[in-house]
C-alpha positions in Angstrom: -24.4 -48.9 34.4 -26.4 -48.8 31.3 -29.3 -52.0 30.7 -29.7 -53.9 28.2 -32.1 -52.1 25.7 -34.2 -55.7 25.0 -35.2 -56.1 28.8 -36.7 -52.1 29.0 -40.6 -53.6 27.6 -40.6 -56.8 29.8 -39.4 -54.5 33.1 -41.4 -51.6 32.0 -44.7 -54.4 32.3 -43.1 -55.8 35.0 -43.4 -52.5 37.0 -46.9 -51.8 35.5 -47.9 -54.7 36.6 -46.9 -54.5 39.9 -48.6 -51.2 40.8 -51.9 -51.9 39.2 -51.7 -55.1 41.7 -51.2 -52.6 44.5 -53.9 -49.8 43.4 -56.0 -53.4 43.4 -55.8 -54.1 46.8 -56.4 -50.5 47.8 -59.7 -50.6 45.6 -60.6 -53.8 47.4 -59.9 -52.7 50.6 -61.9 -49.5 50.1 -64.7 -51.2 48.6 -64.5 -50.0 45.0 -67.4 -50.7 42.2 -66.0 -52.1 39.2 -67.4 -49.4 37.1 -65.2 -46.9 39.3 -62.4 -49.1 39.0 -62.9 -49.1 35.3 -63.5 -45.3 35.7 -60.5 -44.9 37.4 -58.1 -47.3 34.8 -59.6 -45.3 31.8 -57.9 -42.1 33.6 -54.8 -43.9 34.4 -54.9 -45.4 31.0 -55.3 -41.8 29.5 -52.6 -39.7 31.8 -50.1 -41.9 31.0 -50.9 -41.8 26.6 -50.5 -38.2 27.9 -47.4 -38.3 29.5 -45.8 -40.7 27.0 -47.0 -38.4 24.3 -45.4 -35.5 25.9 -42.1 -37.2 26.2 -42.7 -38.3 22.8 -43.0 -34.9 21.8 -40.0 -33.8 23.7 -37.7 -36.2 22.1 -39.1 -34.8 18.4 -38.2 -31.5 19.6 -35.1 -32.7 21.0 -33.8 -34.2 17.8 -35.1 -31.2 15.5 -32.7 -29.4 17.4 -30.0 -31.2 16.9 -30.8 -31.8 13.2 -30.6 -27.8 13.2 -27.6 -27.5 15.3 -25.9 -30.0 12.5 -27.1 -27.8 10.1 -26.2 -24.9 11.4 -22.5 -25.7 12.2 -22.4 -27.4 8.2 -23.3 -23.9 7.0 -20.3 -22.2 8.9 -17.9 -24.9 7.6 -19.5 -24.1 4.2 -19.4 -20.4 4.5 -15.3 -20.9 6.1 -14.7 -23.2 3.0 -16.3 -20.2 0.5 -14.5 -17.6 1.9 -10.8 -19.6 2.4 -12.0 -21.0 -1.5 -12.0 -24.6 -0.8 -14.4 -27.0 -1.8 -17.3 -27.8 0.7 -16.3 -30.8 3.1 -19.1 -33.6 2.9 -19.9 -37.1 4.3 -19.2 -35.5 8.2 -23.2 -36.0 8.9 -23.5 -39.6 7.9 -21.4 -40.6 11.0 -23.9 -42.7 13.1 -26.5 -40.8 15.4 -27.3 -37.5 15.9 -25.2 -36.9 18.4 -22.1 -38.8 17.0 -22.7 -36.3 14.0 -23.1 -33.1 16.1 -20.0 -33.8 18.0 -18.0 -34.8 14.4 -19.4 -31.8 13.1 -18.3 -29.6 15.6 -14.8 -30.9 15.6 -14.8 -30.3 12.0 -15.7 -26.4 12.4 -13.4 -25.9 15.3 -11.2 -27.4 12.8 -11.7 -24.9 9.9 -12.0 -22.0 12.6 -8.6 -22.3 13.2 -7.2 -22.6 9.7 -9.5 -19.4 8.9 -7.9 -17.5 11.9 -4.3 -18.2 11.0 -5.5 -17.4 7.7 -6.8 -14.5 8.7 -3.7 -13.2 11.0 -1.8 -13.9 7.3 -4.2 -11.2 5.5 -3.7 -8.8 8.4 -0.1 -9.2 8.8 0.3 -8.1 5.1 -2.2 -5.8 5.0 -0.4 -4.0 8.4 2.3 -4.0 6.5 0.9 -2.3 3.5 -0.6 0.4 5.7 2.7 1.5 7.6 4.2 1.3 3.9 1.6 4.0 2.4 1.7 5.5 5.5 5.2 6.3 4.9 4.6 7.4 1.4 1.5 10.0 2.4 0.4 10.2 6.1 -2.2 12.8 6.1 -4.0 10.4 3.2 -3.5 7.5 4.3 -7.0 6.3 6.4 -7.0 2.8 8.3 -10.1 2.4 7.4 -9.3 1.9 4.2 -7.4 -1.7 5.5 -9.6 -3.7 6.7 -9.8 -7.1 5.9 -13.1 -9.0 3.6 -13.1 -12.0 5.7 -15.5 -12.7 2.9 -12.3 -13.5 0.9 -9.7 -15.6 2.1 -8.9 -17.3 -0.8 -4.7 -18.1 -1.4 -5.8 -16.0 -4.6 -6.5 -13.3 -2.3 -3.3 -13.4 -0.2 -1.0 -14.4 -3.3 -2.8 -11.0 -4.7 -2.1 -8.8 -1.5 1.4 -10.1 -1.4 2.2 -9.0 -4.6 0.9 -5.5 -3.6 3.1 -5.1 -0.5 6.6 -6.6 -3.3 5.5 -3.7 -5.3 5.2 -1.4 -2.4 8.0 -2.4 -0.5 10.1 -2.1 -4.1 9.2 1.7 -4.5 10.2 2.3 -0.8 13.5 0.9 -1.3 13.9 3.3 -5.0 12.1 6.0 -2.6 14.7 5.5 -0.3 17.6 5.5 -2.7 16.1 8.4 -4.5 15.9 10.7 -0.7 19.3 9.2 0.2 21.0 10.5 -3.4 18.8 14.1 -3.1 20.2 14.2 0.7 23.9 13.5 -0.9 23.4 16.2 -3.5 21.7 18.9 -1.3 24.9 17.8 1.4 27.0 18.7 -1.7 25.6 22.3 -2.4 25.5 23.0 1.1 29.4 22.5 1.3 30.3 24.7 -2.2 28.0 27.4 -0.8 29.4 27.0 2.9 26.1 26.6 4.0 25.0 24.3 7.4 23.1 21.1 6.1 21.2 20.9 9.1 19.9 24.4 9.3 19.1 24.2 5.5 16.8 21.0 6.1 15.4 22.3 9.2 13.4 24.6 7.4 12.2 22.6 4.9 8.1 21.1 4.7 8.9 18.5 6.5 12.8 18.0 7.9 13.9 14.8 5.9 15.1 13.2 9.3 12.5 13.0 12.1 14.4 10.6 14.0 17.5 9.9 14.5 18.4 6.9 11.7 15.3 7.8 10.4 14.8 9.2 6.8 11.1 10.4 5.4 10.7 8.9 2.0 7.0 11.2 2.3 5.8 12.8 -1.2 6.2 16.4 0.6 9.9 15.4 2.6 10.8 14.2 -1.2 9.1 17.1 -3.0 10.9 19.5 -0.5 14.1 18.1 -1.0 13.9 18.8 -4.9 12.5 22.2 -4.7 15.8 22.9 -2.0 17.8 21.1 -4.2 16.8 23.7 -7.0 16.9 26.7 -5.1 20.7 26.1 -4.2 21.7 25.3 -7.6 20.4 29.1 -8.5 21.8 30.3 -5.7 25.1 28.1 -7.2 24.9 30.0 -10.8 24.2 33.0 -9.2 27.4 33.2 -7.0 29.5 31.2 -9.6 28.6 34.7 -12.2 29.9 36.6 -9.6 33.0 34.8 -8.7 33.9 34.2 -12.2 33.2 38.1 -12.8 35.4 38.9 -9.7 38.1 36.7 -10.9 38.0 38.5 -14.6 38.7 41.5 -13.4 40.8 40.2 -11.1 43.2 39.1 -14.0 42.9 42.1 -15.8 44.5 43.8 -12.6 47.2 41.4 -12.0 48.1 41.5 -16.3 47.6 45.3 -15.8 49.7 45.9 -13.0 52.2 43.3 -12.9 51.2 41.6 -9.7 54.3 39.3 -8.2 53.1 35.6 -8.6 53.3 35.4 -4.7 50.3 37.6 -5.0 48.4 35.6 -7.3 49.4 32.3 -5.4 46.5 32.9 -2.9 44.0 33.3 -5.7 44.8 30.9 -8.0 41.9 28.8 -7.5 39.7 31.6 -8.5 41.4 32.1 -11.6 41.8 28.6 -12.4 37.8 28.5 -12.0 37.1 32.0 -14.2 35.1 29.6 -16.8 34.6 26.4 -15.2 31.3 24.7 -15.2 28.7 24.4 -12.7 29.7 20.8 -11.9 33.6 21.9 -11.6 32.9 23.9 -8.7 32.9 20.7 -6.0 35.7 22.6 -3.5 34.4 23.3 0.5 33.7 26.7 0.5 34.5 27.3 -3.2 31.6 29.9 -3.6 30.8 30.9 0.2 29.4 34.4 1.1 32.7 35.0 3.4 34.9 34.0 0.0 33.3 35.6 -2.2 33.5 38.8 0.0 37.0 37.9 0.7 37.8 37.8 -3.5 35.8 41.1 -3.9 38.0 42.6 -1.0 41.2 42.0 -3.2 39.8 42.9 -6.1 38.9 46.1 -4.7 42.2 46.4 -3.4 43.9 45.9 -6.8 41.5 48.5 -8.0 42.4 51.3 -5.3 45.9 50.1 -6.2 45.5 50.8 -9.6 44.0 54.5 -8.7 46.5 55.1 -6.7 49.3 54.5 -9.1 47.1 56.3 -11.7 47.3 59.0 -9.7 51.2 58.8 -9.4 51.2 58.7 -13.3 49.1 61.6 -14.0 51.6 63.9 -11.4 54.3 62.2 -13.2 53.2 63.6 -16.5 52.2 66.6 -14.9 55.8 67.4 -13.2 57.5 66.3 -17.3 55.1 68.4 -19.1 56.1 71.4 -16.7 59.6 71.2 -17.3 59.4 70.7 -21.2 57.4 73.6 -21.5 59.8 75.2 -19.3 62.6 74.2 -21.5 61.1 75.1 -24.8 59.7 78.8 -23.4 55.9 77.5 -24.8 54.5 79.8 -22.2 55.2 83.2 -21.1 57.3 84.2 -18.1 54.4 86.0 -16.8 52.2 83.1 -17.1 51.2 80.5 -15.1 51.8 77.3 -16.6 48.7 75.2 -17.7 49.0 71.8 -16.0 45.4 70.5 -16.9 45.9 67.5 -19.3 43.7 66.7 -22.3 40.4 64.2 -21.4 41.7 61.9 -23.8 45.4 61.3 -22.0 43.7 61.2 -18.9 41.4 58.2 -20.3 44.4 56.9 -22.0 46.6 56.7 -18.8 44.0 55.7 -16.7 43.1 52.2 -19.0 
């Protein structure tokens, strides 16, 4: 139970007064001189300036410390208030004592520690975010190191700036995104003109444009490898549509040539219909495949041994007429053979 601060003096005498009545007696009873007795409350006198002096001293050193503490703990709310870019916070350390103000000035900082840490778990959320994003984009290059945090700078300026960094990143992924998802579309595309597996054909790019499953690199090399596969299949594209649409030239000449029966020509008709389309015409599955190419080639080289063979048929056929009219119009002597070779030029003429 705490005194009342008034009656300390009066009890602090009181108690003085009652032991210097008590070291009196003793003195009497020993027999003390007065000049020891003086000697003795000179000592007394001077142990207790000394012991009053070093509490005295105590309580200075006491309060300095708390005057630092206070001071202290104001320079973190100032340096929080800097770095969050608020103005400083004043009038906490005119709250009554000492202690009254070290206790409101603590409550203060605990006060701004936590609106710095959420603060804080702000700038890192974004931040995280903007790493996994560039991450995305080029992850050999991209170094964490590189995303750490100033908690020098807290400032809504700051955030509002970081933000707008992660809108513009997170807009490019999505275009990124769109732009992989149309290449993937396109190279699916060649792949099913040219009868080639999509999956194989990726599999060997760079870097496979799906690592996981509903998972697709948007990466400058998985984008970069896309295009340059994209490129290679539309040469390969020209390359086989030239020899298709030569195929199917010749393959008309034939058919004109020899008459072929439209039931022939109904199983080609595609590659005639095709003989100058462009390279965007040619959108049919398979429609320039190594196995139908070969397979046009094969008839073509059909129609050609056809076209020997019936060459061949028409040469003896001239052959056997020519014998008889020169045996009808005696041109060559009984005792001759008869001279079946045909000029160059009729043989040239018959075979075209």
């Amino acid at each position: 139970m705490a005194l009342d601060p008034n009656c300390r003096p009066t009890r602090i005498a009181t108690a003085h007064r009652t032991l210097l009545d008590e070291l009196q007696i003793i003195w009497d009873e020993v027999g003390e001189s007065e000049d020891e007795k003086d000697k003795m409350m000179l000592e007394l006198e001077q142990e207790c300036r000394n012991l009053y002096r070093r509490k005295i001293d105590e309580a200075d050193q006491y309060r300095d410390r708390i005057r630092q503490a206070i001071a202290g703990l104001q320079a973190e709310i100032e340096d929080i208030c800097c770095s969050m870019g608020e103005p400083p916070v004043h009038g906490i350390e005119s709250a009554g004592s000492l202690k009254e103000q070290l206790n409101a000035v603590t409550l203060k900082l605990e006060e701004m520690q936590i609106e710095k840490n959420a603060r804080l778990l702000k700038f890192l959320e974004v931040m995280d975010q903007i790493r996994k994003i560039l991450a995305e984009f080029s992850p050999i290059e991209c170094d964490d190191s590189k995303f750490s945090v100033d908690e020098s700078d807290l400032s809504t300026r700051a955030l509002r700036e970081l933000e707008k960094q992660l809108q513009s990143l997170q807009e490019e992924k999505s275009e990124r995104l769109r732009r992989v998802m149309e290449h993937s579309n396109t190279l699916k595309a060649f792949c099913a003109v040219l009868g080639l597996s999509y999956e194989e054909t990726t599999r060997d790019l760079h870097h496979n444009s799906h690592h996981d499953e509903g998972y697709m690199s948007i990466s400058d090399d998985s984008v970069e490898s896309l295009v340059s596969a994209i490129e290679h299949l539309r040469k390969v594209k020209l390359e086989r549509m030239q020899k298709l649409q030569d195929l199917a030239s010749a393959m008309l000449e034939l058919w004109n040539l020899m008459d072929v029966p439209s039931e022939e020509q109904q199983q080609f008709q595609s590659v005639a219909c095709n003989i100058a389309a462009s390279e965007q015409e040619f959108t049919e599955l398979n429609s320039l495949s190594l196995e139908f190419i070969d397979h046009v080639r094969a008839e073509v080289l059909r129609l050609e041994q056809l076209k020997a063979s019936r060459i061949e048929e028409l040469i003896l056929k001239k052959k056997t007429e020519l014998h008889e009219i020169h045996l009808k119009t005696h041109l060559i002597a009984e005792s001759q053979e008869p001279d079946l070779d045909i000029d160059d030029e009729l043989l040239m003429h018959l075979r075209c």
